[in-house]
C-alpha positions as CSV (number, residue, x, y, z in Angstrom):
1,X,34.6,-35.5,20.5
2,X,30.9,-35.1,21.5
3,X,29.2,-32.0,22.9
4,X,28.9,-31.7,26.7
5,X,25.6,-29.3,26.8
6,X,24.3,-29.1,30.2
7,X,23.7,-32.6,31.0
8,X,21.4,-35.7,29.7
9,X,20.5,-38.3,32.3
10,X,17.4,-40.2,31.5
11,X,15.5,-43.3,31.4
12,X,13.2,-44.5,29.2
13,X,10.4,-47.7,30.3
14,X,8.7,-49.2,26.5
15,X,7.1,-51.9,28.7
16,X,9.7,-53.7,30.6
17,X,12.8,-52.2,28.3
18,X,14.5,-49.5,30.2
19,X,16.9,-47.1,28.9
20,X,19.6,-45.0,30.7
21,X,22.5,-42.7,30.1
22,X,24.5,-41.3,32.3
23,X,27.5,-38.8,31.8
24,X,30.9,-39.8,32.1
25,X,34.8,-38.9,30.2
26,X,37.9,-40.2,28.2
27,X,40.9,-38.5,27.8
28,X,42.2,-37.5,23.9
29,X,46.0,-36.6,24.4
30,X,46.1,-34.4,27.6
31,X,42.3,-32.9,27.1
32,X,38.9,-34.5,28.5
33,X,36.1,-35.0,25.8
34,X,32.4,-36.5,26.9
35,X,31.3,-39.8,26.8
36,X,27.3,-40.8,27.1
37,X,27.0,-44.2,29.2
38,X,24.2,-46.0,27.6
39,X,22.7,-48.6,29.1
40,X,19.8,-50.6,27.7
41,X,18.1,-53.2,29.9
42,X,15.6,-55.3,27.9
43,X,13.9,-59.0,28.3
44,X,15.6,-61.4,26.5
45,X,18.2,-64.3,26.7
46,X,20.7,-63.0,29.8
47,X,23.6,-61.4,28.3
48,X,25.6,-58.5,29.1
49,X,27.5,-56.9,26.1
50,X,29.5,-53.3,25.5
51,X,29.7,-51.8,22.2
52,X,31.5,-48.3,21.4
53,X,34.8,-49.5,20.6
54,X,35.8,-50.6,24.4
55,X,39.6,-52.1,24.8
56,X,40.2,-55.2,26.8
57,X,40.0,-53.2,30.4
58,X,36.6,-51.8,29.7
59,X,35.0,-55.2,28.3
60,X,36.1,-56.8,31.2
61,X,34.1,-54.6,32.9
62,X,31.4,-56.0,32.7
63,X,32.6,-58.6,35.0
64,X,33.6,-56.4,37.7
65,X,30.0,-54.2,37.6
66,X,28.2,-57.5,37.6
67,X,29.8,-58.2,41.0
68,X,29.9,-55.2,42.9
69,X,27.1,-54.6,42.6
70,X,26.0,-57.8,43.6
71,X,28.3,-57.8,46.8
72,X,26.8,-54.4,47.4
73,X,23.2,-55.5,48.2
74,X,21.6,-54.8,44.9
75,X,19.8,-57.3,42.5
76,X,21.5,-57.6,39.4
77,X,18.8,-58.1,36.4
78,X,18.7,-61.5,35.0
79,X,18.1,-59.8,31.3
80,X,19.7,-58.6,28.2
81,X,21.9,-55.5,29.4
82,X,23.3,-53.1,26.3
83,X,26.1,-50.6,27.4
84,X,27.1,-48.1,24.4
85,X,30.2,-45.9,25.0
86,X,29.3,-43.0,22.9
87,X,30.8,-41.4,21.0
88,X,31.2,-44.6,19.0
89,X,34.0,-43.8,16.9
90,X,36.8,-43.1,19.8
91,X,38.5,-45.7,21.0
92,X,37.8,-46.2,24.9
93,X,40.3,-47.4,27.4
94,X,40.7,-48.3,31.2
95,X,38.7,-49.3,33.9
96,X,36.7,-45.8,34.6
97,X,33.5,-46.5,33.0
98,X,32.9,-49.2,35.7
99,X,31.5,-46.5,38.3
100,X,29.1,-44.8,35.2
101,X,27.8,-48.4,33.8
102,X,26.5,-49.7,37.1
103,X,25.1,-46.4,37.7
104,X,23.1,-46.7,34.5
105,X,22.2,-49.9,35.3
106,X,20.9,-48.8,39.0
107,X,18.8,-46.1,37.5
108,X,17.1,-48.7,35.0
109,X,16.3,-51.0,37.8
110,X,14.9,-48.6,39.7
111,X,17.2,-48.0,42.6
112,X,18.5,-44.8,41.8
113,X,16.1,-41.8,40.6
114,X,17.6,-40.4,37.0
115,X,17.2,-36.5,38.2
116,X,19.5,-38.0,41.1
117,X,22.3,-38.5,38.6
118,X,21.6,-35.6,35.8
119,X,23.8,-33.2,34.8
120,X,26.4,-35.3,37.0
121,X,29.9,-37.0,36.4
122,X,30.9,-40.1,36.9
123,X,34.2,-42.1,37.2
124,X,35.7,-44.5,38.6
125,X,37.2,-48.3,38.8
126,X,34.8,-50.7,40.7
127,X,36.9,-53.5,43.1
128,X,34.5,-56.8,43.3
129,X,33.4,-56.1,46.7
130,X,31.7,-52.6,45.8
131,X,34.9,-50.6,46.5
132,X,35.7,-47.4,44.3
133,X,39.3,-47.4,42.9
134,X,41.7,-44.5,41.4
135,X,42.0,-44.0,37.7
136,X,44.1,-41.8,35.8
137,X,43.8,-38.7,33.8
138,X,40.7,-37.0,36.7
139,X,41.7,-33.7,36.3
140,X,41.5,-33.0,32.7
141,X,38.6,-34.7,32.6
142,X,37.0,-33.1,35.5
143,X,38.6,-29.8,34.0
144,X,37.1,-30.6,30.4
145,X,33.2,-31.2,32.3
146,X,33.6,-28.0,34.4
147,X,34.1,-25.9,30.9
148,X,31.1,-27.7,29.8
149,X,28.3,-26.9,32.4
150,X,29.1,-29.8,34.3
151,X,28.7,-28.6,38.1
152,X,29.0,-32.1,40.2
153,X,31.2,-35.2,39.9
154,X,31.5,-38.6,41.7
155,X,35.1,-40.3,41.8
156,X,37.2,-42.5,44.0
157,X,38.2,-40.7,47.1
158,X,41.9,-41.5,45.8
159,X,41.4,-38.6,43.1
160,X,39.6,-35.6,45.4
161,X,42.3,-33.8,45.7
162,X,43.5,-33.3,42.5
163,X,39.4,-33.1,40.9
164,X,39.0,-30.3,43.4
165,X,41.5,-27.8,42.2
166,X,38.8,-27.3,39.3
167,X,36.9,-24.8,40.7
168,X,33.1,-24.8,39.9
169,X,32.6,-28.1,40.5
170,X,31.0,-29.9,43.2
171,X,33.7,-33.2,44.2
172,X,32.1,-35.4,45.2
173,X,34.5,-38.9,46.9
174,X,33.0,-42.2,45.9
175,X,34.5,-45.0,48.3
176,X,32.0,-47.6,47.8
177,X,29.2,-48.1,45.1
178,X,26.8,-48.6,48.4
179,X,27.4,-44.8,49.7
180,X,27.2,-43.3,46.1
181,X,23.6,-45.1,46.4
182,X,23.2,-43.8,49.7
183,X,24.1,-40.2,48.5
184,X,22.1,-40.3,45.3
185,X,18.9,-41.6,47.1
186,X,18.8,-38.8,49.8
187,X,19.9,-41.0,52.7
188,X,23.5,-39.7,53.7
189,X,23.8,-36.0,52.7
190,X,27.0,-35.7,50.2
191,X,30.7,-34.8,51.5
192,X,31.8,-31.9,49.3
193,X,35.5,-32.1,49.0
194,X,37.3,-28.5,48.7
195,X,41.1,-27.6,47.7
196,X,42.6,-24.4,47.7
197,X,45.6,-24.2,44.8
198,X,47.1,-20.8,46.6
199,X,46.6,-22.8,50.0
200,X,48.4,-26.0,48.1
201,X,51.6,-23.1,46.7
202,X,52.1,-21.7,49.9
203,X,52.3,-25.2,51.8
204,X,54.7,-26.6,49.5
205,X,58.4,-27.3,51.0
206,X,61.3,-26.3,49.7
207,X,63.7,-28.3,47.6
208,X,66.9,-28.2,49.8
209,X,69.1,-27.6,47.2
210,X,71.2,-24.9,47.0
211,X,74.2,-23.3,44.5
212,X,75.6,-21.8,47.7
213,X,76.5,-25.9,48.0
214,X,78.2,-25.4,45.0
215,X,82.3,-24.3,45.2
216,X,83.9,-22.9,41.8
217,X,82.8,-23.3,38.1
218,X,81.7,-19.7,38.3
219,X,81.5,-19.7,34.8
220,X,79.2,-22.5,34.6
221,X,76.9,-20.8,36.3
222,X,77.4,-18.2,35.1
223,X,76.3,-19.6,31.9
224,X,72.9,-21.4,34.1
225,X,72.0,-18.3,34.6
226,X,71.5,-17.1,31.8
227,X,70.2,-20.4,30.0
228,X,67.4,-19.9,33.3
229,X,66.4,-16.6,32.6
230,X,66.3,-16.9,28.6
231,X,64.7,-20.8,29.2
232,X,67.5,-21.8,26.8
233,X,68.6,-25.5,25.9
234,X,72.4,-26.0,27.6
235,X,75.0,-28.9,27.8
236,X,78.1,-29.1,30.0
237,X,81.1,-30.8,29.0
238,X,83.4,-31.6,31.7
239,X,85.5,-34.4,33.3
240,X,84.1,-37.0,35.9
241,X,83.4,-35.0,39.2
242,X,83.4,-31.9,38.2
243,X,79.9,-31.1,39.3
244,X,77.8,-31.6,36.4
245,X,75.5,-33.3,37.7
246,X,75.4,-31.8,41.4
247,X,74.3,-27.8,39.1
248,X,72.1,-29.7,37.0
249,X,70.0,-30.9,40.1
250,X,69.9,-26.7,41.3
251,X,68.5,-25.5,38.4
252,X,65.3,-25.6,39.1
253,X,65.8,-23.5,42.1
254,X,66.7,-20.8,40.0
255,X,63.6,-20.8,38.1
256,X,60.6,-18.8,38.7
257,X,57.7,-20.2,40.8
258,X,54.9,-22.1,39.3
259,X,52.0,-19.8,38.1
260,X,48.6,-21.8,38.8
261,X,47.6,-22.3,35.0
262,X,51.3,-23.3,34.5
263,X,50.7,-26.2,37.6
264,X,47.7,-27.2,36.6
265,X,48.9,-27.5,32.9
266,X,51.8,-30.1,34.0
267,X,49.7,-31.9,36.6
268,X,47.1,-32.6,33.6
269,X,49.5,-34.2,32.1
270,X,51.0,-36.2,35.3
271,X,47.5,-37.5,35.9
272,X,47.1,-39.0,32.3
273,X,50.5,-40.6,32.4
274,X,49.1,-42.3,35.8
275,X,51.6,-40.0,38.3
276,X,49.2,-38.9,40.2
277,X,48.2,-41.6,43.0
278,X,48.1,-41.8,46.4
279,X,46.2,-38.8,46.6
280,X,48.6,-36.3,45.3
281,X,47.0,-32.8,43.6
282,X,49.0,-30.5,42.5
283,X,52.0,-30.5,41.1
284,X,53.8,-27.4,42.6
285,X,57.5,-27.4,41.7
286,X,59.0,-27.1,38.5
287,X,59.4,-30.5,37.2
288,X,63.3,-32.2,37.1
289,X,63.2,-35.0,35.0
290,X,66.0,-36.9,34.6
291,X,65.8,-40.7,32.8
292,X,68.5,-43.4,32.6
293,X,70.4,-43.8,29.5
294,X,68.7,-47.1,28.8
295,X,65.3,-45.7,28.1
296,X,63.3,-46.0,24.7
297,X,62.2,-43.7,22.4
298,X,59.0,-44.9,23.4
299,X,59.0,-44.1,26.8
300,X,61.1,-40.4,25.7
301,X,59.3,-38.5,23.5
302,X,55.9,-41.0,24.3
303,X,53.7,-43.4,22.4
304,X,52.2,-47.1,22.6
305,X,49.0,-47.7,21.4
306,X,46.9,-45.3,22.4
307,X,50.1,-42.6,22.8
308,X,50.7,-41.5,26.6
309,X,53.0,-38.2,27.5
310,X,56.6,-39.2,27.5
311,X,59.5,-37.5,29.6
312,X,59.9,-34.8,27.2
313,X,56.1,-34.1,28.0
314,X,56.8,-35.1,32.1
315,X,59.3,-31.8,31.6
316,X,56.9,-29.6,30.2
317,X,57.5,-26.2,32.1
318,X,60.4,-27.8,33.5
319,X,63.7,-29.1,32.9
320,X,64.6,-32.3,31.0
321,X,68.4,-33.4,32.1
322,X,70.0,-36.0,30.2
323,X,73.5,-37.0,31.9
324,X,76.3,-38.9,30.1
325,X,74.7,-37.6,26.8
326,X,76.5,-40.0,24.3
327,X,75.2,-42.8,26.4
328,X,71.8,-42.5,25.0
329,X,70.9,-44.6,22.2
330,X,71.4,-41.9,19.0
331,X,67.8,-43.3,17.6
332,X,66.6,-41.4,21.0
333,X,68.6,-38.1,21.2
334,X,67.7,-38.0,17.5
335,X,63.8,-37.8,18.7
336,X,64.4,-34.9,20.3
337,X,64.9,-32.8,17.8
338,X,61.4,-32.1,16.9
339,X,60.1,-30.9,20.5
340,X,63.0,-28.7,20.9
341,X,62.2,-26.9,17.9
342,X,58.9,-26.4,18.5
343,X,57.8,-27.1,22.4
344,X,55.7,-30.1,21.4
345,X,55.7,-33.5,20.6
346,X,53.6,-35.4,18.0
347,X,52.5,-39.0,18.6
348,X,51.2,-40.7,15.5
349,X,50.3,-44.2,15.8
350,X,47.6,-46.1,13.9
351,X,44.9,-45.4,16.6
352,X,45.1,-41.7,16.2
353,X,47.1,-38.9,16.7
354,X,48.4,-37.1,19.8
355,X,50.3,-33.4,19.8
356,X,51.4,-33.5,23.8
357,X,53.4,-30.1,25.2
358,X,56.9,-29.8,25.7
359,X,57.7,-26.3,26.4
360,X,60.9,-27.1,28.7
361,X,64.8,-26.1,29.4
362,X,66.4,-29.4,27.7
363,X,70.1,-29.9,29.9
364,X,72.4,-32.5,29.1
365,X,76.0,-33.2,30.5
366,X,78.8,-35.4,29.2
367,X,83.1,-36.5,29.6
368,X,85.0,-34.9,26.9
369,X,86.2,-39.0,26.0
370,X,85.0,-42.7,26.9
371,X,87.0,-42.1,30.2
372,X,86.5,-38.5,30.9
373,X,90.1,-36.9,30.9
374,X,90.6,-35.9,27.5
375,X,92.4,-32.5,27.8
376,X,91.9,-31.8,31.5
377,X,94.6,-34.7,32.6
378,X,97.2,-37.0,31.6
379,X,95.3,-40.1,32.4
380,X,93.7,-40.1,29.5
381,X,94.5,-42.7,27.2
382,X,91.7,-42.7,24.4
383,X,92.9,-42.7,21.3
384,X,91.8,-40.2,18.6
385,X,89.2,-42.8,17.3
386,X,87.8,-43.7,20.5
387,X,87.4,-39.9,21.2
388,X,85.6,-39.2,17.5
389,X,83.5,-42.4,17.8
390,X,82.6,-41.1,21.4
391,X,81.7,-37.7,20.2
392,X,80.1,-38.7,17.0
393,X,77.1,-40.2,19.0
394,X,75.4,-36.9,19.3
395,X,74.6,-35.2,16.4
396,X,75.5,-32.2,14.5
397,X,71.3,-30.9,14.2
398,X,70.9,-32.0,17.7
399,X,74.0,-30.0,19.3
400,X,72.8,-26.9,17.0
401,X,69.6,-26.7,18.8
402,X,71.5,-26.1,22.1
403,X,71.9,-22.8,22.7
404,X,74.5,-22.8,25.4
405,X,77.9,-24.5,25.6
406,X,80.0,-24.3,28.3
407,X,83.2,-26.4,29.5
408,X,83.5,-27.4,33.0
409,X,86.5,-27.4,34.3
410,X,88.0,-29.7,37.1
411,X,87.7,-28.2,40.5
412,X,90.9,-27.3,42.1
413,X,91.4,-28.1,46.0
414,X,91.5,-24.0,46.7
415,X,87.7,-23.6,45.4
416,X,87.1,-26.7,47.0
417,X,88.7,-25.5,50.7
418,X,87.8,-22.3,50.1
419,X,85.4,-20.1,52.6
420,X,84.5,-17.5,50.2
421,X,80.1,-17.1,50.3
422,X,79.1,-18.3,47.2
423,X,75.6,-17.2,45.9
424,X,72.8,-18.6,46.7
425,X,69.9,-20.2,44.5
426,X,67.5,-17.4,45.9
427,X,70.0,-14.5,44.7
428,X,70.3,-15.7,41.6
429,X,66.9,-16.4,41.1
430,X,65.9,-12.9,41.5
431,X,67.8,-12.2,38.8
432,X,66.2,-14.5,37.0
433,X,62.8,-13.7,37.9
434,X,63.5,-9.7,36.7
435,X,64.7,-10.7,33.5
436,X,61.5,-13.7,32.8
437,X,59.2,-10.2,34.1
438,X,60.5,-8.0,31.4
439,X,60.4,-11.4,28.5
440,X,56.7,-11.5,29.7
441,X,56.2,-7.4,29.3
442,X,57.9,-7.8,25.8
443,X,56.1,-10.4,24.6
444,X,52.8,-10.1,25.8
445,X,51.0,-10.0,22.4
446,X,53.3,-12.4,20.8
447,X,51.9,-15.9,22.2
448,X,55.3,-16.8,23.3
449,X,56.7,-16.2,27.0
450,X,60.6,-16.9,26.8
451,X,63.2,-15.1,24.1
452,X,64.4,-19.0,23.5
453,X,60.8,-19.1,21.8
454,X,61.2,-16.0,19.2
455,X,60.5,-17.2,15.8
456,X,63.2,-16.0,12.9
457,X,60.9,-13.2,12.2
458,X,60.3,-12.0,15.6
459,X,64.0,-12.3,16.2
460,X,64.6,-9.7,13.6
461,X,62.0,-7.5,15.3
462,X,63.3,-8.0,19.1
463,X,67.3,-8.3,18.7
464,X,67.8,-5.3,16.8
465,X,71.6,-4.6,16.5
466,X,74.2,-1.6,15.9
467,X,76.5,-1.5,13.6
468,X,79.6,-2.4,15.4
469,X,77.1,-5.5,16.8
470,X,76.6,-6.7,13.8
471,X,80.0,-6.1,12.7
472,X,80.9,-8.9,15.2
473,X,78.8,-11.1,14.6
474,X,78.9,-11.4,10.9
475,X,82.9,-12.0,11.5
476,X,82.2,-15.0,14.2
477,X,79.5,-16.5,11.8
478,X,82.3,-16.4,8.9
479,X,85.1,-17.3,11.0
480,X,83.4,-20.0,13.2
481,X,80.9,-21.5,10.7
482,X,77.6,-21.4,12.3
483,X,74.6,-22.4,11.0
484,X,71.5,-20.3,10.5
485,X,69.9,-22.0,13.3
486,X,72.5,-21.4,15.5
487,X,73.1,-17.4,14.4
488,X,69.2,-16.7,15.5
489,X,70.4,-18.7,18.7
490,X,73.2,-16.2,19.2
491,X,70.8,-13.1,18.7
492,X,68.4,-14.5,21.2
493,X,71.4,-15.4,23.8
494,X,72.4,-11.8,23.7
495,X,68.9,-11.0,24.4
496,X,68.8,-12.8,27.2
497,X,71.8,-11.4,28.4
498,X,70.6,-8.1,27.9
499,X,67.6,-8.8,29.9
500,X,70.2,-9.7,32.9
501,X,71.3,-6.4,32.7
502,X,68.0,-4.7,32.6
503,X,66.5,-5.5,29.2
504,X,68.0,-2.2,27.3
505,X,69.7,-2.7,24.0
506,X,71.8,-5.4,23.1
507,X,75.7,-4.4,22.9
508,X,78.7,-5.5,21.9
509,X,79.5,-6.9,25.1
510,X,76.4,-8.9,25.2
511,X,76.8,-10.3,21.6
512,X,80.5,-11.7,22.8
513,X,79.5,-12.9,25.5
514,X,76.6,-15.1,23.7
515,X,79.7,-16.3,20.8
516,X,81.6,-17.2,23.8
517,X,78.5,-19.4,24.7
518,X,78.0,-21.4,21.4
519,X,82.1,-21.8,20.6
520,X,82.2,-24.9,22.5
521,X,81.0,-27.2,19.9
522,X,83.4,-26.3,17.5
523,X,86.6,-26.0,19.9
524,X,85.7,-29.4,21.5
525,X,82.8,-31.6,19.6
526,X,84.3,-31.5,16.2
């Protein structure tokens, strides 16, 4: 994608020809690569032309930089004006070259010094009156340039606060192309603009959600719980209004805090897919994503033409919660399969290529019938068709990669009246927390964090069992018929569970308490 090296801002003067380049970025997937701004300024019929395969938004440029920078005060050259977007081979897309081209063009004219702009990034979108606009995807860009000996940046003022949480680098707010001038010409000393990402932890709210809301269904989350602290995939079948949807919404209050590489992995990816406006930085919470039944495939797992992070990426270290499962268009659930194998997503479309992270807890709800009541009240009046049609929607390969199972019952009016404490989100989050410490201890070698990423090998070496253990599993893998995908998903269930007690050995308690856990499709989704 083109070498960053420590900078090359230059201009060269072959008579009246002058030649400039100045340092900007594009984004490749969720990563920031270098792009050299040429601009050649020569005599010749007028014309202004980009070459470097530019998409409609950055030939139409042209149009913008030859105004602002007229409505700025400058002198735009009446003369043959080259810009090259290099390297030539990428394709280039958005408005965020605007700021870097008319910066090249201000250093051939004169106005600007080039040791002014060297070993400096630019970006931004230029408005027609001068103004410098947001653009997506700053802070892997910014990120990408730091890691590259970049040490100062100019951007719109809109995207400060997210540049600055790359430490190393000199942010630097843009909100006209008249100050940058001013700035780069020694007449208004530059505004430095800091951020502090422990400051940005410690100042974020809390979610005001709670399980202590929640009355009953112990045993649903019960089985949370342990999906949390294992970061295992879990679906809850259950009639209308049994709470479903109101645990679903708590689960991230369950899960550990952020670490800062995690947040500033999952706001990379917010500011490509263009979520992070209105000067927002960080993201700071676990991310709860939860679409509407009607959405593509497109917009799921990501794509168009040059592919963008879809919601399965907009989950990454989070949780992706799909309510009334069956609802979902089966081309779309089908999708998912790949990135909750292997944590990621692949994009292939005929401009390239894009792998996109999607390392998240996948949590879907449903009715047991098109109206819900099947086997929890008399009135249901689905027929066995309707019911099999109704089920048949999600798939067998897609239910085997969720680990947990569990049946919500209806809430009766003594849980509901009842003034028994129930625990809170923060108690069982501590739980939580002790069992993800000893996953990270166990693991730290093995590039993986969570026992719902243990390979079939590792498996083997980390779910060792007795002989009365494996006794009981071999007879509920007979007698139940799981797959092979879902007996490594039983072994690292019982992991988990272990963990929740302490992360000793796993027992036969533990491995009935994980077959208890994956029965559900065969009792109910057959």
């Amino acid at each position: 994608m083109g070498v960053w090296g420590s900078g090359f801002n230059c201009v060269f003067m072959r008579g009246e020809d002058m030649l400039a380049k100045v340092i900007s970025a594009a984004i490749m997937g969720i990563d920031g690569y270098r792009v050299d701004v040429e601009v050649d300024i020569s005599t010749g019929l007028p014309a202004f032309d980009i070459v470097g395969l530019p998409d409609n938004a950055v030939r139409e440029s042209k149009e913008r930089v030859r105004t602002a920078i007229k409505n700025s005060g400058f002198d735009f050259p009446v003369k043959r004006i080259t810009v090259n977007l290099a390297p030539a081979n990428t394709r280039k897309e958005g408005p965020a070259f605007d700021l870097p081209i008319a910066v090249g063009i201000l250093v051939c004219i004169g106005v600007i010094k080039p040791e002014a702009v060297e070993g400096t990034l630019f970006l931004g979108e230029l408005s027609l009156d001068g103004a410098v606009k947001s653009v997506d995807g700053v802070l892997p860009m910014v990120a990408s340039a730091e890691a590259n000996g970049v040490r100062r940046c100019f951007l719109p003022a809109g995207n400060a606060r997210e540049a600055a949480i790359v430490s190393g680098v000199e942010v630097i707010p843009a909100d006209s192309l008249q100050r940058l001038v001013s700035v780069c010409t020694g007449r208004e000393e530059p505004t430095v603009f800091h951020a502090d990402a422990e400051e940005l932890f410690e100042a974020a709210g809390g979610e005001g959600l709670d399980f202590a809301d929640v009355k009953g269904q112990e045993a649903v989350k019960r089985a949370l719980e342990i999906a949390a602290a294992g970061m295992h995939n879990i679906i809850m079948v259950g009639p209308p209004g049994s709470g479903k949807t109101m645990m679903a919404k708590r689960i991230p209050t369950i899960l550990p805090d952020l670490t800062v590489e995690e947040s500033i992995e999952i706001t990379k990816i917010y500011s490509v897919a263009g979520l992070m406006r209105n000067g927002r930085s960080l993201i700071t919470k676990r991310p709860f994503r939860s679409p509407h039944h009607t959405i593509s495939g497109v917009a799921m797992v990501g794509g168009g033409r040059i592919p963008k992070p879809g919601e399965v990426s907009l989950s990454h270290n989070g949780v992706l919660f799909l309510d009334e499962l069956p609802e979902f268009e089966r081309g779309v659930l089908e999708e998912l399969r790949q990135p909750l194998e292997d944590g990621e997503i692949t994009v292939s479309r005929v401009n390239g290529s894009m792998t996109f992270p999607a390392s998240l807890m996948f949590v879907a709800a449903m009715n047991p019938c098109p109206c819900g009541f099947y086997g929890y009240s008399d009135k249901c009046r689905c027929t066995n068709t309707q019911i099999n049609k109704y089920m048949g929607k999600v798939s067998g390969p897609l239910l085997d990669r969720i680990d947990v199972q569990i049946e919500a019952s209806a809430v009766d009016y003594e849980d509901m009246r009842s003034k028994k404490h129930a625990e809170s989100s923060a108690e069982i989050k501590k739980r939580v927390a002790a069992a993800h410490s000893i996953q990270a201890e166990r693991y730290r070698d093995e590039d993986i964090y969570f026992n719902s990423q243990l390979s079939a090998s590792q498996t083997e070496r980390f779910c060792k069992l007795g002989k009365a253990e494996e006794e009981l599993i071999r007879s509920a893998f007979d007698r139940l018929g799981f797959s092979a995908r879902a007996y490594h998903k039983l072994l690292k269930l019982a992991r988990t569970i272990a963990d929740l007690d302490g992360g000793g050995e796993i027992t036969v308690r533990h491995i009935a308490e994980a077959i208890q856990l994956r029965s559900l499709d065969r009792r109910l989704l057959c």
